[in-house]
mmCIF file of the C-alpha atoms, coordinates in Angstrom:
data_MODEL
# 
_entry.id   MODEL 
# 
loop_
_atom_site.group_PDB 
_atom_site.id 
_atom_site.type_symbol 
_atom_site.label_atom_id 
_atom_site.label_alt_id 
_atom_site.label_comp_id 
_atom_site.label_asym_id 
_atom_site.label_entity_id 
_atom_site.label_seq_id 
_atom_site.pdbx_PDB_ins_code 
_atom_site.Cartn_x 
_atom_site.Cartn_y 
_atom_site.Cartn_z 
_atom_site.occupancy 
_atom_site.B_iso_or_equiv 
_atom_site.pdbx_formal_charge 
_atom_site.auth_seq_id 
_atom_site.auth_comp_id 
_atom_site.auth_asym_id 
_atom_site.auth_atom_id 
_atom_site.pdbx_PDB_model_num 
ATOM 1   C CA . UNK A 1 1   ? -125.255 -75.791 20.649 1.00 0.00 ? 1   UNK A CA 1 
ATOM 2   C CA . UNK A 1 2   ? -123.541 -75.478 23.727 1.00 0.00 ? 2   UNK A CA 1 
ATOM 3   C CA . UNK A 1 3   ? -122.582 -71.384 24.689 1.00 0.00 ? 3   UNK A CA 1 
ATOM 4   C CA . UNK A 1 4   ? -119.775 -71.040 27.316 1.00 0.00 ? 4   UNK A CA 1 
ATOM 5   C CA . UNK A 1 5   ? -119.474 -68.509 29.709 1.00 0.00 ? 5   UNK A CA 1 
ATOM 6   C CA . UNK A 1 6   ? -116.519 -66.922 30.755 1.00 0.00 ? 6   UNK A CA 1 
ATOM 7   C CA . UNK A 1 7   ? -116.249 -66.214 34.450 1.00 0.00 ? 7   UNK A CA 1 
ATOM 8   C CA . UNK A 1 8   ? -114.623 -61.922 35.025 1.00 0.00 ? 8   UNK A CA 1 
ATOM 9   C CA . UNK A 1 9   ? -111.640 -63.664 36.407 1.00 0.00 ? 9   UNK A CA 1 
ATOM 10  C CA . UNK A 1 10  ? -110.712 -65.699 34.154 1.00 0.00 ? 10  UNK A CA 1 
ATOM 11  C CA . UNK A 1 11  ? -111.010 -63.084 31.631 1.00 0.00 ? 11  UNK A CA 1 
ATOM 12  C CA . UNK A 1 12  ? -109.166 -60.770 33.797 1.00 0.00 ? 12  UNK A CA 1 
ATOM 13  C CA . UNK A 1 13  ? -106.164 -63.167 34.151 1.00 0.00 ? 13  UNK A CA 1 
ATOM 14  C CA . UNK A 1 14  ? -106.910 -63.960 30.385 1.00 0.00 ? 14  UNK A CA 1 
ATOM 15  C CA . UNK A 1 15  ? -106.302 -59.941 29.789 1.00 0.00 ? 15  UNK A CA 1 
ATOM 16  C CA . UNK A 1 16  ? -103.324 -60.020 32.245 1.00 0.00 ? 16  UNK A CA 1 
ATOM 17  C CA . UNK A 1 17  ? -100.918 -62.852 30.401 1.00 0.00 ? 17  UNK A CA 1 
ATOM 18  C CA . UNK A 1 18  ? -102.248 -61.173 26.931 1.00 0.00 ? 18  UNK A CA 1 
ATOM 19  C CA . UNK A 1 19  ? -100.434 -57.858 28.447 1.00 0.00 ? 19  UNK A CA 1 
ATOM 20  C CA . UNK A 1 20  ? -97.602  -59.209 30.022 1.00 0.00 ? 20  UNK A CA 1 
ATOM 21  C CA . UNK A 1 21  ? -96.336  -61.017 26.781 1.00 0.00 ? 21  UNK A CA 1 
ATOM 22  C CA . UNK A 1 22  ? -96.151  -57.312 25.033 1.00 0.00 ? 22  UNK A CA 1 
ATOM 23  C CA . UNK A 1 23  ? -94.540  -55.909 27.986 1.00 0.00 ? 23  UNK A CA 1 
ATOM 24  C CA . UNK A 1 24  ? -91.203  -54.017 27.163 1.00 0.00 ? 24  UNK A CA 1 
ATOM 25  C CA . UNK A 1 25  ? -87.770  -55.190 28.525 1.00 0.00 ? 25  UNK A CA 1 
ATOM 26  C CA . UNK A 1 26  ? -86.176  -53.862 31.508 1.00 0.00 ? 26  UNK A CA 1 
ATOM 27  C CA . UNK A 1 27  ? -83.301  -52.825 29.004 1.00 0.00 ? 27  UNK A CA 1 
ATOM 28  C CA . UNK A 1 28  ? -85.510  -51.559 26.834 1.00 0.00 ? 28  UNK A CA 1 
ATOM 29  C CA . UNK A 1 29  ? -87.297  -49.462 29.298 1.00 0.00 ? 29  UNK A CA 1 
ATOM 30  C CA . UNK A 1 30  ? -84.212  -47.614 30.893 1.00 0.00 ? 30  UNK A CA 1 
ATOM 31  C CA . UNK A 1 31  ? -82.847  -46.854 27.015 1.00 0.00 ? 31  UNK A CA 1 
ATOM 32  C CA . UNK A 1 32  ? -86.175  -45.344 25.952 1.00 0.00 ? 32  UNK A CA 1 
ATOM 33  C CA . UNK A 1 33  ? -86.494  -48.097 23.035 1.00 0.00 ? 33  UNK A CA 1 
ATOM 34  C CA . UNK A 1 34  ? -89.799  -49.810 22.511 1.00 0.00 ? 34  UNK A CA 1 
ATOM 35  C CA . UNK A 1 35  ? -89.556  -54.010 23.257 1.00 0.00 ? 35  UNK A CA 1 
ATOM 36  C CA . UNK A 1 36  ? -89.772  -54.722 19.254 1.00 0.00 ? 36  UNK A CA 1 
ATOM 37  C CA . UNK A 1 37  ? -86.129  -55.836 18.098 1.00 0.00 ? 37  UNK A CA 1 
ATOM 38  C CA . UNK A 1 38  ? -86.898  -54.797 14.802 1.00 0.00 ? 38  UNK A CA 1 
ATOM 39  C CA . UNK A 1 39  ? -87.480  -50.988 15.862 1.00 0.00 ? 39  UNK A CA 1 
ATOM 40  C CA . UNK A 1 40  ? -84.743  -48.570 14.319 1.00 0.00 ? 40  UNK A CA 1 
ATOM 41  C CA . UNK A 1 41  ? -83.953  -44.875 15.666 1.00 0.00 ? 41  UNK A CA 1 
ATOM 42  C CA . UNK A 1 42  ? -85.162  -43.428 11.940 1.00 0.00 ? 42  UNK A CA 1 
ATOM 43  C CA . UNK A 1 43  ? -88.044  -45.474 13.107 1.00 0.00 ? 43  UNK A CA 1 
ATOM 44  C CA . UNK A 1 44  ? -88.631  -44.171 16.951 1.00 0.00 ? 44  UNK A CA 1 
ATOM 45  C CA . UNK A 1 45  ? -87.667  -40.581 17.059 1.00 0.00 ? 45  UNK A CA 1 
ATOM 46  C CA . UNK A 1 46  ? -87.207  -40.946 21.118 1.00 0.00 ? 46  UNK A CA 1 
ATOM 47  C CA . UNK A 1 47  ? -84.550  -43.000 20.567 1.00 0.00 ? 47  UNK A CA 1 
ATOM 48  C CA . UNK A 1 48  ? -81.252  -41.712 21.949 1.00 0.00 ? 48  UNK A CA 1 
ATOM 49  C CA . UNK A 1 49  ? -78.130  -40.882 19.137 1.00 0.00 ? 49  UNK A CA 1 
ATOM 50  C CA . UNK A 1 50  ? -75.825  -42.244 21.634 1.00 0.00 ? 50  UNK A CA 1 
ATOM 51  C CA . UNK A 1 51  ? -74.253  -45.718 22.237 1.00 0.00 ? 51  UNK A CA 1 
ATOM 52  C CA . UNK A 1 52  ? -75.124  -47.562 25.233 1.00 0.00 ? 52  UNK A CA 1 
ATOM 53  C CA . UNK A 1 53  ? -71.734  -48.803 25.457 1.00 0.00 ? 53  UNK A CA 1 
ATOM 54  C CA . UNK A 1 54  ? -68.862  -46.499 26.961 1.00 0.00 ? 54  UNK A CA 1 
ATOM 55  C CA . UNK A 1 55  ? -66.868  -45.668 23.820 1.00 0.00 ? 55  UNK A CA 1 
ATOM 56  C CA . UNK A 1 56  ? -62.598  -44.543 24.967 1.00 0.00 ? 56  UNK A CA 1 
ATOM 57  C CA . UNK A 1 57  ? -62.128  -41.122 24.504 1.00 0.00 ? 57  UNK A CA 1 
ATOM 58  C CA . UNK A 1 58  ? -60.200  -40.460 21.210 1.00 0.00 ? 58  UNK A CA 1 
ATOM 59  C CA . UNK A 1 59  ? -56.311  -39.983 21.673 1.00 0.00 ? 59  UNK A CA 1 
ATOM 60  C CA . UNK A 1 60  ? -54.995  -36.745 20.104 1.00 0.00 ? 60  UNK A CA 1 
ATOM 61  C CA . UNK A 1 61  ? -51.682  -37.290 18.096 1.00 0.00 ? 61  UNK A CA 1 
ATOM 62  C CA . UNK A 1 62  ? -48.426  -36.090 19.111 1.00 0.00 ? 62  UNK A CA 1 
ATOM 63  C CA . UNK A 1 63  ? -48.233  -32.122 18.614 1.00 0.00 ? 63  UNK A CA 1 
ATOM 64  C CA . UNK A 1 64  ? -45.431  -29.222 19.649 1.00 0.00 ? 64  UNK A CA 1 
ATOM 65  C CA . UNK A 1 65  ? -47.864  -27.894 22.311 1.00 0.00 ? 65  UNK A CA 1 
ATOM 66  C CA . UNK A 1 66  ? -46.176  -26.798 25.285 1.00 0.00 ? 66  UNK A CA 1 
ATOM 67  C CA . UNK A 1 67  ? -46.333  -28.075 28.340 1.00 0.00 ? 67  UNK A CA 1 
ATOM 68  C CA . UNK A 1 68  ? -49.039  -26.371 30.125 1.00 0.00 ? 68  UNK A CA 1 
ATOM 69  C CA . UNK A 1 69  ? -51.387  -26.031 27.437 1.00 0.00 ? 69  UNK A CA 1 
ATOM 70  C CA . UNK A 1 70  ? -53.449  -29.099 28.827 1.00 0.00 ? 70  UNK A CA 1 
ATOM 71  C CA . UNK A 1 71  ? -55.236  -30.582 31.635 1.00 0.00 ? 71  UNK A CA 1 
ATOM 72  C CA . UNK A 1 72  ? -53.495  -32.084 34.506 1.00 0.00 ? 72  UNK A CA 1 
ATOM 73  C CA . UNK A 1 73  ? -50.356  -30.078 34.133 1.00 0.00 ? 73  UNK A CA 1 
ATOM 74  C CA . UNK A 1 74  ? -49.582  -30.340 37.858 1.00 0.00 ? 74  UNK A CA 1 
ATOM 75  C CA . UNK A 1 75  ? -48.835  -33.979 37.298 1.00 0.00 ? 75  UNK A CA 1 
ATOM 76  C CA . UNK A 1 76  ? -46.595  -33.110 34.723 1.00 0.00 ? 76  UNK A CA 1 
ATOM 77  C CA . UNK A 1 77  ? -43.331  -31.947 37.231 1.00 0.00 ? 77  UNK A CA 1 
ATOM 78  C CA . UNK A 1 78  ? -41.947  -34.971 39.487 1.00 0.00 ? 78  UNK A CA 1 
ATOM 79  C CA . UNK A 1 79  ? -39.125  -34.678 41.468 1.00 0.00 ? 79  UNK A CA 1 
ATOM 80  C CA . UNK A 1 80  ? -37.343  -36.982 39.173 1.00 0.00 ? 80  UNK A CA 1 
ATOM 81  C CA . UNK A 1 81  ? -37.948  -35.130 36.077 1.00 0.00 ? 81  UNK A CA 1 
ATOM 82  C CA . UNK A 1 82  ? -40.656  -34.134 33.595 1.00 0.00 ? 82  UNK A CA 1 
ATOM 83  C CA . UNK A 1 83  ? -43.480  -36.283 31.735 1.00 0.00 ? 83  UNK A CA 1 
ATOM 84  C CA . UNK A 1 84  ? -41.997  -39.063 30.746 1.00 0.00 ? 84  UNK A CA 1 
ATOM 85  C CA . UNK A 1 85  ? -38.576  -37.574 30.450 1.00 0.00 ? 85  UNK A CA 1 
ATOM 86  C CA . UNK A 1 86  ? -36.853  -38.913 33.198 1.00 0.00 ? 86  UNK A CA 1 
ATOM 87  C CA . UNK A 1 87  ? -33.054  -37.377 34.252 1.00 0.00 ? 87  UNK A CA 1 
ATOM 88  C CA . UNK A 1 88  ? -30.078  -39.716 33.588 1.00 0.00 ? 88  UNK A CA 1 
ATOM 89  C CA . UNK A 1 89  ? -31.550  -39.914 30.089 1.00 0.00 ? 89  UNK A CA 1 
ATOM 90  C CA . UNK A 1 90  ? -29.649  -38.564 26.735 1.00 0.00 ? 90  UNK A CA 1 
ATOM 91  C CA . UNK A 1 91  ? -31.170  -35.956 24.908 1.00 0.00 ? 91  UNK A CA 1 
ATOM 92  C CA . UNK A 1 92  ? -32.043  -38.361 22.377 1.00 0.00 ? 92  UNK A CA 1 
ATOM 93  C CA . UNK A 1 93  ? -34.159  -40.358 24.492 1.00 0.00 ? 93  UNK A CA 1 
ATOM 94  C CA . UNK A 1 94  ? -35.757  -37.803 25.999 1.00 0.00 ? 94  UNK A CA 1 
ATOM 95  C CA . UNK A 1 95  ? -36.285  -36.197 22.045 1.00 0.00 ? 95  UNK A CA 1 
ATOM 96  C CA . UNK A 1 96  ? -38.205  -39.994 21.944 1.00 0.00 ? 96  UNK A CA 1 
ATOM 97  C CA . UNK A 1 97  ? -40.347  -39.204 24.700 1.00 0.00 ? 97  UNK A CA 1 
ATOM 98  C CA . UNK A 1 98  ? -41.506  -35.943 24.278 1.00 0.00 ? 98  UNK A CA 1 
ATOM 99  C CA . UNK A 1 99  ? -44.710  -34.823 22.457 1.00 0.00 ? 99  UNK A CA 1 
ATOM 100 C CA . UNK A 1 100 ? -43.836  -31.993 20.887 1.00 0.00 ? 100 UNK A CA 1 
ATOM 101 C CA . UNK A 1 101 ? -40.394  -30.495 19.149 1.00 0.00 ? 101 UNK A CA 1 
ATOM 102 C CA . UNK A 1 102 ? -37.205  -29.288 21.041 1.00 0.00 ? 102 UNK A CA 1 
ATOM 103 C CA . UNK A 1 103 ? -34.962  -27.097 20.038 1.00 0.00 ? 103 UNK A CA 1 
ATOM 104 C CA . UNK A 1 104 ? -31.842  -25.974 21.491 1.00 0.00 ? 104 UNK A CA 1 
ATOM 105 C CA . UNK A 1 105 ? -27.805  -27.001 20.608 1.00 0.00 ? 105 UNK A CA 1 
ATOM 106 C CA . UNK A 1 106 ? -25.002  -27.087 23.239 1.00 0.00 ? 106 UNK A CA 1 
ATOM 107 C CA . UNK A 1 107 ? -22.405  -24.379 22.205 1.00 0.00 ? 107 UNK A CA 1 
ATOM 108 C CA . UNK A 1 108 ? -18.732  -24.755 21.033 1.00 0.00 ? 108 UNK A CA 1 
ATOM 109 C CA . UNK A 1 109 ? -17.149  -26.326 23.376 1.00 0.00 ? 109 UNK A CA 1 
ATOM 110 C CA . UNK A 1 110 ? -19.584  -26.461 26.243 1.00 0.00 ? 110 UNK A CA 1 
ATOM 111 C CA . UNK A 1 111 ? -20.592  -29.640 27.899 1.00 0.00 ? 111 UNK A CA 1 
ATOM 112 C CA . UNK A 1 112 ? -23.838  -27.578 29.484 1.00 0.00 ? 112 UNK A CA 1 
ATOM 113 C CA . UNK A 1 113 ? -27.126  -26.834 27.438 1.00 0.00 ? 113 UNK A CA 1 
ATOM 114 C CA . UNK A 1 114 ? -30.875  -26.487 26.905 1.00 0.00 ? 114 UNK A CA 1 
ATOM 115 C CA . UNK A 1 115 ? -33.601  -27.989 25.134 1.00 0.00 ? 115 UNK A CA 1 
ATOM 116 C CA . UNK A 1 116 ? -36.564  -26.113 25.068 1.00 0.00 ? 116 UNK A CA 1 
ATOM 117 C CA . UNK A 1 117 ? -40.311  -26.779 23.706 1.00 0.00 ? 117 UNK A CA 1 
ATOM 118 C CA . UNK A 1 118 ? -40.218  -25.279 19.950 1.00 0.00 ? 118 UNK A CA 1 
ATOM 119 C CA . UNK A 1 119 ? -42.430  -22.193 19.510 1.00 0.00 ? 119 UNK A CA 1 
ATOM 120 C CA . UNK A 1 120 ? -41.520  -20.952 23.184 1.00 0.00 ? 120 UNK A CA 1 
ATOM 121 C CA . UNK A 1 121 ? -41.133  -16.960 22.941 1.00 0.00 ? 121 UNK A CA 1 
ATOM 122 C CA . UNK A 1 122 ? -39.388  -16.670 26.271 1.00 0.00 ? 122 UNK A CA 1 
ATOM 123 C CA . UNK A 1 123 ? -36.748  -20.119 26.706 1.00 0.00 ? 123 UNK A CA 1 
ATOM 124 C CA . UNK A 1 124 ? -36.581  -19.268 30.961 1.00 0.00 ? 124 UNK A CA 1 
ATOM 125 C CA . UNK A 1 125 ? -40.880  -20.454 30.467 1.00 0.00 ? 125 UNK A CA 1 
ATOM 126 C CA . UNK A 1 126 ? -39.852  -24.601 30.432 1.00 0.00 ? 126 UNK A CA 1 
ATOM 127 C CA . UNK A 1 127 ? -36.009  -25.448 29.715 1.00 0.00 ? 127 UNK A CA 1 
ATOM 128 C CA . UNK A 1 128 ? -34.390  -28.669 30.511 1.00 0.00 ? 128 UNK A CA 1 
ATOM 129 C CA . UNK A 1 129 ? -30.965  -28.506 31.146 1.00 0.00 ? 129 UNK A CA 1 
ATOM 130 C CA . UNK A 1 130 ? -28.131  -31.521 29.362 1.00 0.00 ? 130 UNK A CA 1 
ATOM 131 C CA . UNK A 1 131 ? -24.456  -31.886 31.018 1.00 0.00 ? 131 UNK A CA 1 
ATOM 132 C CA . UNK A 1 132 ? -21.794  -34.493 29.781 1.00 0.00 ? 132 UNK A CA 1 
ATOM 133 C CA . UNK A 1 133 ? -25.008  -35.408 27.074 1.00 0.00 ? 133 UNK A CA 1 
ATOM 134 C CA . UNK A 1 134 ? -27.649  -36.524 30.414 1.00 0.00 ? 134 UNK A CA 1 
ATOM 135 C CA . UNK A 1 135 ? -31.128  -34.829 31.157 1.00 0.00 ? 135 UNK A CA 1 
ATOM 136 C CA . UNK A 1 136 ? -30.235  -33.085 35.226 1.00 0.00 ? 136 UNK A CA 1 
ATOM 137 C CA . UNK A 1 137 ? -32.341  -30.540 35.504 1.00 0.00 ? 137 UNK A CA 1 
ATOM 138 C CA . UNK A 1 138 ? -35.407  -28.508 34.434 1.00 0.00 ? 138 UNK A CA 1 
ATOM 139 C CA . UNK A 1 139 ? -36.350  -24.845 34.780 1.00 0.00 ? 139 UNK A CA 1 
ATOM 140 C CA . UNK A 1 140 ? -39.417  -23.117 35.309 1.00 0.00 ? 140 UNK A CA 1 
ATOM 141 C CA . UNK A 1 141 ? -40.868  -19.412 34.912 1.00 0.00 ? 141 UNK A CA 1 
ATOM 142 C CA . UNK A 1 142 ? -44.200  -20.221 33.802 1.00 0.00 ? 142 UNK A CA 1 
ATOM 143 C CA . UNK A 1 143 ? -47.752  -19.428 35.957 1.00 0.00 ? 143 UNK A CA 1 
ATOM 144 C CA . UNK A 1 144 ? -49.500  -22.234 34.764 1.00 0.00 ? 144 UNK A CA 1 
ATOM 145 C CA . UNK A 1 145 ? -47.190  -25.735 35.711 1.00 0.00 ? 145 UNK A CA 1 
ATOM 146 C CA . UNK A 1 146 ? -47.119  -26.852 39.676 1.00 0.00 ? 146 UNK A CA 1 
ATOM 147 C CA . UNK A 1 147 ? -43.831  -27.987 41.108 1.00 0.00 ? 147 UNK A CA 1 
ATOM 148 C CA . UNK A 1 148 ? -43.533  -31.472 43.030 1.00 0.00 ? 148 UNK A CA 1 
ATOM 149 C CA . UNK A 1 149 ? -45.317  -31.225 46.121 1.00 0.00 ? 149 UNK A CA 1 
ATOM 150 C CA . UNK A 1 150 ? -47.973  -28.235 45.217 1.00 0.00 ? 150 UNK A CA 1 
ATOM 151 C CA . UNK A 1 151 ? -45.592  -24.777 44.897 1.00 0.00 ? 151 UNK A CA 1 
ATOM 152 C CA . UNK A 1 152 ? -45.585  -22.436 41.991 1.00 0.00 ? 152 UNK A CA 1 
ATOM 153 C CA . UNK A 1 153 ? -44.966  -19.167 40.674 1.00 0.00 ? 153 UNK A CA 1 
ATOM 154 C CA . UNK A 1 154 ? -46.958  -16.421 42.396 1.00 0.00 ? 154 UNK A CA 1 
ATOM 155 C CA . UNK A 1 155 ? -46.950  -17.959 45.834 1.00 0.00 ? 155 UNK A CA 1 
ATOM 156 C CA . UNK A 1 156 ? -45.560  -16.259 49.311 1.00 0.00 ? 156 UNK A CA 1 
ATOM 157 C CA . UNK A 1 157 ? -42.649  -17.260 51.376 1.00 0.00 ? 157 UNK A CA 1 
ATOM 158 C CA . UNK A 1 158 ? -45.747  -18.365 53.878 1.00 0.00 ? 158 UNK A CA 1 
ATOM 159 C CA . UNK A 1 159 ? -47.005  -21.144 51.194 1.00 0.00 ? 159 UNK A CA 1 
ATOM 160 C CA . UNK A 1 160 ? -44.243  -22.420 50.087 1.00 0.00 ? 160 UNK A CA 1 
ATOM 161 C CA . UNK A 1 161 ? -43.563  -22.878 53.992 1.00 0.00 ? 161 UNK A CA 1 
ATOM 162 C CA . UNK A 1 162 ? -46.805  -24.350 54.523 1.00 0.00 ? 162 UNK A CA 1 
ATOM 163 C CA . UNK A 1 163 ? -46.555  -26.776 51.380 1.00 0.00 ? 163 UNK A CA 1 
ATOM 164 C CA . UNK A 1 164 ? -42.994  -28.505 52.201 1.00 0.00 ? 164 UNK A CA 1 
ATOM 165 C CA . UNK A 1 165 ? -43.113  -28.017 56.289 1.00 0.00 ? 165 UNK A CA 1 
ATOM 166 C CA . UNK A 1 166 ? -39.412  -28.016 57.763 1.00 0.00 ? 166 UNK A CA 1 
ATOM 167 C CA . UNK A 1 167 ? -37.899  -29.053 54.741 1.00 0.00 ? 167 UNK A CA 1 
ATOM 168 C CA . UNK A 1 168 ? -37.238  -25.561 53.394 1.00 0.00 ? 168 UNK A CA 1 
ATOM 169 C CA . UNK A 1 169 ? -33.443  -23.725 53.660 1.00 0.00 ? 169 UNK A CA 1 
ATOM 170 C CA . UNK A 1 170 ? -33.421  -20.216 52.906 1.00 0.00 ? 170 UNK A CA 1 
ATOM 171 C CA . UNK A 1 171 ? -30.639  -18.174 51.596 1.00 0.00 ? 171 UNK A CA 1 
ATOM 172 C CA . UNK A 1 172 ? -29.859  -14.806 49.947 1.00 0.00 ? 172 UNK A CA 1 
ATOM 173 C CA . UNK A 1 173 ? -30.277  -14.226 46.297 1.00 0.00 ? 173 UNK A CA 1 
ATOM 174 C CA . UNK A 1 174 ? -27.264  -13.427 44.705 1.00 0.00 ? 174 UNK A CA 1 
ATOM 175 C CA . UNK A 1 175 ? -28.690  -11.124 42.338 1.00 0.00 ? 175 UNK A CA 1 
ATOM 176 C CA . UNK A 1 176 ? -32.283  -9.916  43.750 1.00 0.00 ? 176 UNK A CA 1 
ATOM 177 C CA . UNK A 1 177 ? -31.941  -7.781  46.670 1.00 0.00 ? 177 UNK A CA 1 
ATOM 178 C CA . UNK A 1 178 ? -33.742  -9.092  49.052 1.00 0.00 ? 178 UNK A CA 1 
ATOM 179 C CA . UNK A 1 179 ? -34.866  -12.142 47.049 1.00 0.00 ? 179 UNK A CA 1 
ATOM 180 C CA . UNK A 1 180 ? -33.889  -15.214 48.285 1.00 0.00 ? 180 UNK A CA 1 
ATOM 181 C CA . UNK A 1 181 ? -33.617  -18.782 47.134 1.00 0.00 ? 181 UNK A CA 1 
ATOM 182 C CA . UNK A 1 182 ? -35.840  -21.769 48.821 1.00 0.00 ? 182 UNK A CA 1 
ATOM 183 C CA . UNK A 1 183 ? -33.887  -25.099 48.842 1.00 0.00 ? 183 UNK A CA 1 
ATOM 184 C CA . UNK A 1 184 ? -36.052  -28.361 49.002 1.00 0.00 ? 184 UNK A CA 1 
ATOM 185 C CA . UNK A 1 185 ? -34.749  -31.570 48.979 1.00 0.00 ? 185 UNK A CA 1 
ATOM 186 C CA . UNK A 1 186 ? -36.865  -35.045 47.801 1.00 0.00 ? 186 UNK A CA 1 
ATOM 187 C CA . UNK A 1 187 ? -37.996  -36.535 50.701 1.00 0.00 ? 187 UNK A CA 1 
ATOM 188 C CA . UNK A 1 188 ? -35.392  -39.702 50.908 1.00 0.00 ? 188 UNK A CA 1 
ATOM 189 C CA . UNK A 1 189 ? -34.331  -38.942 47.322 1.00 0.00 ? 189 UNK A CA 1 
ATOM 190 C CA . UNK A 1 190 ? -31.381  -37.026 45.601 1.00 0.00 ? 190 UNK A CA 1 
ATOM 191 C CA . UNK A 1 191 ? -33.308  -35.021 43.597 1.00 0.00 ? 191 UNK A CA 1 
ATOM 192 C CA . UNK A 1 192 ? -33.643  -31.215 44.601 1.00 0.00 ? 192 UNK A CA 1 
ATOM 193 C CA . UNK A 1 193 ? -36.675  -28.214 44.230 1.00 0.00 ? 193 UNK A CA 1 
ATOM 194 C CA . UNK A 1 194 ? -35.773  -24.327 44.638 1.00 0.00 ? 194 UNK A CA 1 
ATOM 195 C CA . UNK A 1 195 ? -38.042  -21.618 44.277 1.00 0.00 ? 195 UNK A CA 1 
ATOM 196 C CA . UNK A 1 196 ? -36.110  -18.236 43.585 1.00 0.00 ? 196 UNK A CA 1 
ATOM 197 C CA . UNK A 1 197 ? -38.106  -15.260 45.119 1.00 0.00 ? 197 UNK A CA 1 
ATOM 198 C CA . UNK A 1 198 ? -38.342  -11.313 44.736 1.00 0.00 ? 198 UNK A CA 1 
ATOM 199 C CA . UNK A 1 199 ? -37.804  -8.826  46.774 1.00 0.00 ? 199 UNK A CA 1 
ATOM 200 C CA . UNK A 1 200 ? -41.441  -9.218  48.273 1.00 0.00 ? 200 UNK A CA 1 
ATOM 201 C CA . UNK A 1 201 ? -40.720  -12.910 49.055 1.00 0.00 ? 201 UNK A CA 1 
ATOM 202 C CA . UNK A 1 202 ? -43.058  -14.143 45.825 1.00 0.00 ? 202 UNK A CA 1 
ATOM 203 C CA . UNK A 1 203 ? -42.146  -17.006 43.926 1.00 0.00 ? 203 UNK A CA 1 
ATOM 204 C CA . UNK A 1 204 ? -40.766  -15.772 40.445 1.00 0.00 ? 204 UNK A CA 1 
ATOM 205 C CA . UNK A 1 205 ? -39.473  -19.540 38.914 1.00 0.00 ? 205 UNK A CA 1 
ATOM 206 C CA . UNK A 1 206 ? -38.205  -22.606 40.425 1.00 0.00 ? 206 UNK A CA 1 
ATOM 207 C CA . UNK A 1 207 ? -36.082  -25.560 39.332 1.00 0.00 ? 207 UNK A CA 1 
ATOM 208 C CA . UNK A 1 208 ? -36.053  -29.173 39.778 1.00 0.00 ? 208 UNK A CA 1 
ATOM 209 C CA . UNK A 1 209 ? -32.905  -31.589 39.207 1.00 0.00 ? 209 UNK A CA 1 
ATOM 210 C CA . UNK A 1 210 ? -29.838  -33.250 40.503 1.00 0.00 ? 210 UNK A CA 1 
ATOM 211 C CA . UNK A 1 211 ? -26.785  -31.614 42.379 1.00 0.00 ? 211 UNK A CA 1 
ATOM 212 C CA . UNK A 1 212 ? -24.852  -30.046 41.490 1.00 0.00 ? 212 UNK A CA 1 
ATOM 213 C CA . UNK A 1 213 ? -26.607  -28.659 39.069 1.00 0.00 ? 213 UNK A CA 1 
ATOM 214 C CA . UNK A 1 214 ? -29.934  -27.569 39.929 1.00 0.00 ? 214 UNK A CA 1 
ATOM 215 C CA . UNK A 1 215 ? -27.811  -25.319 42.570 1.00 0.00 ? 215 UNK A CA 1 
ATOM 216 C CA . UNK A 1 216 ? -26.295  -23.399 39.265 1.00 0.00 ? 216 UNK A CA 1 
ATOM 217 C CA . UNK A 1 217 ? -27.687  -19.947 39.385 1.00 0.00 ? 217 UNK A CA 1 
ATOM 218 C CA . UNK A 1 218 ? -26.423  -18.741 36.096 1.00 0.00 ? 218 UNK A CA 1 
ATOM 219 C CA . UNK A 1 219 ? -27.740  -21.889 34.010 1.00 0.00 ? 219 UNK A CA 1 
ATOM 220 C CA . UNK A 1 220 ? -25.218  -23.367 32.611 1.00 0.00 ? 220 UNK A CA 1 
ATOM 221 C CA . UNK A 1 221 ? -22.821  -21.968 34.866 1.00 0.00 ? 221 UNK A CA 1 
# 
């Protein structure tokens, strides 16, 4: 009988191809799963809980929050209204629109009133104002939502400045001594910001909307 003798590289190379063909997958290597298909994660207890695929964060269903309580509130306030409520609409479209419950009814014969986020202790917080039955203007007194163009409540004179450079008129406050009101208007737009300030020349609450209108500085009137 006839022995054969196996040369060391030809084993080695023998060795090599054996190794290669239980090699794991690239795939398989950067998830942490072993190369056999039929391995399960009750199986493997390295295996990750996670799915490999990016899964679209869940969208939350329509509540009465208030605006503010949520992230990205400074994109919220646009110079041509509010979310998706947009002014020039009626106050049933913008009742479409909105995420949450309104409340508010004009009085006897007024043609001027508010709709305001339900569950609001304070209505000056977030109010949008309705004349003649259209969406011109909203009103804000809260710490926590960003006007157009980066001003809020709490800044200086000196900010505000800073924010909307040569663009801002300043007159007295009819009712705050020393206070004064700080006129902004869209850049190339009809649309209108003030901030009302205190005697210390701090922002207090501002307004967005359309002339004449957002120039009220009793509300309604």
């Amino acid at each position: 009988m006839r022995v054969y003798r196996w040369s060391n590289a030809v084993s080695l190379a023998l060795v090599l191809a054996l190794t290669g063909c239980n090699a794991p997958s690239p795939g398989a290597a950067a998830s942490g799963v072993a190369g056999d298909s039929t391995s399960t994660d009750a199986a493997d207890p390295g295996a990750i809980d996670q799915p490999y695929e990016d899964v679209p964060p869940a969208t939350a269903p329509p509540g009465s929050a208030m605006p503010g309580q949520g992230a990205a509130t400074d994109s919220l306030a646009h110079w041509d209204g509010f979310g998706e409520a947009q002014f020039g609409m009626d106050d049933e479209q913008v009742k479409l629109v909105w995420p949450g419950e309104l409340v508010g009814t004009p009085a006897d014969h007024s043609q001027c009133y508010h709709l305001s986020p339900a569950g609001q202790s304070d209505i000056s917080r977030f109010a949008m104002m309705f004349e003649d039955g259209t969406f011109v203007r909203y009103s804000v007194s809260a710490d926590d939502l960003v006007a157009p163009g980066g001003g809020k409540r709490g800044m200086d004179t000196a900010r505000i400045d800073a924010l909307y450079p040569g663009r801002v008129t300043s007159s007295g406050h009819k009712y705050v001594p020393d206070g004064h009101y700080l006129r902004i208007t869209e850049d190339g737009g009809p649309h209108v910001l003030i901030f009302e300030t205190d005697g210390g020349g701090n922002v207090t609450e501002w307004r967005v909307g359309l002339p004449p209108q957002v120039d009220y500085v009793e509300g309604c009137s």
